[in-house]
N, C-alpha and C positions, 0 to 999 in steps of 0.2 A: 800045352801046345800040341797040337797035330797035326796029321796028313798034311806035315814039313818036308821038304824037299831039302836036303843039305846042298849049299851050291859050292861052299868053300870051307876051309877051315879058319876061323878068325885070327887076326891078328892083334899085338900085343894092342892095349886101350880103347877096343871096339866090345861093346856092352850087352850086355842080356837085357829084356826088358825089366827085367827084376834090379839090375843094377849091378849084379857081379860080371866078372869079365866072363866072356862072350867064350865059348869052346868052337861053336861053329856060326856063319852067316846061312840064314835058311829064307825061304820064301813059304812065308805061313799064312797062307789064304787071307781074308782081310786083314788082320795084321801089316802085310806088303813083306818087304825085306827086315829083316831082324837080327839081333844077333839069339844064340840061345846057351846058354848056360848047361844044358847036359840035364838040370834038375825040374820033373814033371810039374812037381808042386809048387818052383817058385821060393823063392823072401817074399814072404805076405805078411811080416809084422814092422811096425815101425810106419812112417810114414812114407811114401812114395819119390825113391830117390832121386829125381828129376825134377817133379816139380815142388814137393813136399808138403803137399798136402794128401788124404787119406787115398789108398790104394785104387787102382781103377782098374774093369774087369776086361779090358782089352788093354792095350797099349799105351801109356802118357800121351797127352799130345805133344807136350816138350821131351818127348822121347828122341836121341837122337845116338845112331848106333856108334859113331867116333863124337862124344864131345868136343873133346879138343879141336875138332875141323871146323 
C-alpha cells in the first residue's frame, strides 16, 4: 500500500485488508478508507480472509474494515 495518508489510529476489531487487525485507518487511493496493518507485504498465503476464496490484488469486495458493524 502507498501514498496512504494516516487519518487515525485503529481501534480494537477494525481490520487490515489482509485480515490481521488494523494498527492505523488510512485513505489509500482506490482502495478508499482502509484499515492497514503496519506490514508492506501483506498475508498473501492462505485463502482470502473475507471472502475465502483466492487472494485479490486490490481490496475484497466483502472487505469490511469493523466486521462486527
Amino acid at each position: 500500500m502507498t501514498d496512504h495518508r494516516i487519518d487515525r489510529p485503529a481501534e480494537d476489531g477494525e481490520l487490515c485488508t489482509c485480515g490481521r487487525q488494523a494498527a492505523f485507518i488510512v485513505a489509500a487511493g482506490v482502495l478508499g478508507i482502509v484499515g492497514w496493518c503496519g506490514q508492506l507485504d501483506g498475508d498473501r498465503e492462505g485463502p482470502c480472509p473475507f471472502c475465502g476464496h483466492r487472494r485479490h490484488q486490490g481490496k475484497c469486495p466483502q472487505y469490511q474494515l469493523r466486521p462486527d458493524a
